[in-house]
C-alpha positions as CSV (number, residue, x, y, z in Angstrom):
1,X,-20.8,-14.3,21.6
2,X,-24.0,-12.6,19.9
3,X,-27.5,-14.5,20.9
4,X,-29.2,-12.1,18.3
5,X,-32.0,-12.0,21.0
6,X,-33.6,-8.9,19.7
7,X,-32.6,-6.0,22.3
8,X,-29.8,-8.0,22.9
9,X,-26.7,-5.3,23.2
10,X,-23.4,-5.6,21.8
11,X,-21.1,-3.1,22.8
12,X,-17.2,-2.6,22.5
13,X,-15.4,-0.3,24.9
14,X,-11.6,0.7,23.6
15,X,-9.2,3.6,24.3
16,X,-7.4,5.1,20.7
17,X,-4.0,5.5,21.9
18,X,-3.9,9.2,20.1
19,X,-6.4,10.4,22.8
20,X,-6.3,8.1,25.3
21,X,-9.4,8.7,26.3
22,X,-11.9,5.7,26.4
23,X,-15.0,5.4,23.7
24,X,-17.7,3.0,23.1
25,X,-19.7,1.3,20.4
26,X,-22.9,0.5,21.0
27,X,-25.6,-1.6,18.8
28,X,-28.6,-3.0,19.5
29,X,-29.5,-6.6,17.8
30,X,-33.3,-6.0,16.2
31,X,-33.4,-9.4,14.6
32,X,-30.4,-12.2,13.3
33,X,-28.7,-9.8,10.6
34,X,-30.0,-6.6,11.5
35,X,-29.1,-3.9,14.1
36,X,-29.8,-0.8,15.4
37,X,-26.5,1.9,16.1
38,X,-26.8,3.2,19.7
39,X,-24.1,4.8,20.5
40,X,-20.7,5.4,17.9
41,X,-17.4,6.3,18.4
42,X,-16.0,9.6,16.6
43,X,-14.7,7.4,14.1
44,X,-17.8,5.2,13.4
45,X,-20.1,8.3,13.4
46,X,-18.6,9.3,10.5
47,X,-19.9,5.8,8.8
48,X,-22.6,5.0,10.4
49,X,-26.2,7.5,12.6
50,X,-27.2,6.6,15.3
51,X,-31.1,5.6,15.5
52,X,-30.5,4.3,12.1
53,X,-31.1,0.5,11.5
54,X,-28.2,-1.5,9.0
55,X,-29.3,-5.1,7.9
56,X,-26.0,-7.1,8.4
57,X,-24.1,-9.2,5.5
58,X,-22.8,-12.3,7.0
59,X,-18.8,-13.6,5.5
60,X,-18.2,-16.9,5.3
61,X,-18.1,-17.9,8.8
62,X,-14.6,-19.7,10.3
63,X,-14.9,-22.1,13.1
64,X,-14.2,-19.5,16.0
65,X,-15.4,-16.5,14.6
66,X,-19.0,-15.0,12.6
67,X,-17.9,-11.7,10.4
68,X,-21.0,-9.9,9.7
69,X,-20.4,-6.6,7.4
70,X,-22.6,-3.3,6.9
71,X,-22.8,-2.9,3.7
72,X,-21.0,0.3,2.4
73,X,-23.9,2.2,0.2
74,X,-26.0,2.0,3.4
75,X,-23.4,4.3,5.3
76,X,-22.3,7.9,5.3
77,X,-19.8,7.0,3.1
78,X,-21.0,5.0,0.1
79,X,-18.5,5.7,-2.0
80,X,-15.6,4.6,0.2
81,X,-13.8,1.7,-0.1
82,X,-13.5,1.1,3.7
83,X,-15.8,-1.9,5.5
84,X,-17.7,-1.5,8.8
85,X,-17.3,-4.6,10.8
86,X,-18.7,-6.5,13.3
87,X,-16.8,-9.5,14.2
88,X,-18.1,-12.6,16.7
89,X,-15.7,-14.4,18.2
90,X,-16.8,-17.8,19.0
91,X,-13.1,-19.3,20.0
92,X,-14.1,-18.9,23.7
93,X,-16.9,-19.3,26.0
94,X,-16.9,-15.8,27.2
95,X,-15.5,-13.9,24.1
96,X,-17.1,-10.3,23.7
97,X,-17.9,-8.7,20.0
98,X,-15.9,-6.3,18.5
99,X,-16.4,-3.7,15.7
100,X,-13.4,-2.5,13.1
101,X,-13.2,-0.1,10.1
102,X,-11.6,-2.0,7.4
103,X,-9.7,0.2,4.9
């Protein structure tokens, strides 16, 4: 689960099966709503910089989980149709972020 402490990391560490080799997401909280991109995947660099700041829209939220969304025109890609996001899964004490491109 996300404190949004800034400097707080979130990170998300997966292997894509057509490499197999593993890659890592990296963001850094600055304040509630609004990150900073450390470190990106191959597949997020084409979305999002890294150094580069994103303020966060939150969804609705469900009762075990926050969905928080960077907002397309602020990417690489502002005329895609695709969603970068960040989801916060609060359905278990020790549940970890994880980050998704939506198309």
């Amino acid at each position: 689960m996300i404190n949004w402490e800034p400097g707080e990391r979130i990170s998300h560490t997966f292997t894509p099966n057509a490499t197999g080799i593993p890659e890592t997401n990296e963001w850094e909280v600055v304040e509630r709503g609004k990150i900073k991109v450390i470190q990106c995947c191959t597949h997020f660099s084409s979305y999002l910089e890294v150094g580069k700041k994103y303020e966060l829209e939150p969804h609705d939220p469900e009762s075990w989980l926050q969905l928080w969304e960077v907002p397309i025109e602020s990417t690489k890609q502002p005329d895609s149709g695709s969603q970068v996001l960040l989801y916060d899964w609060d359905d278990e004490p020790d549940a970890k972020p994880s980050f998704e491109i939506d198309f």
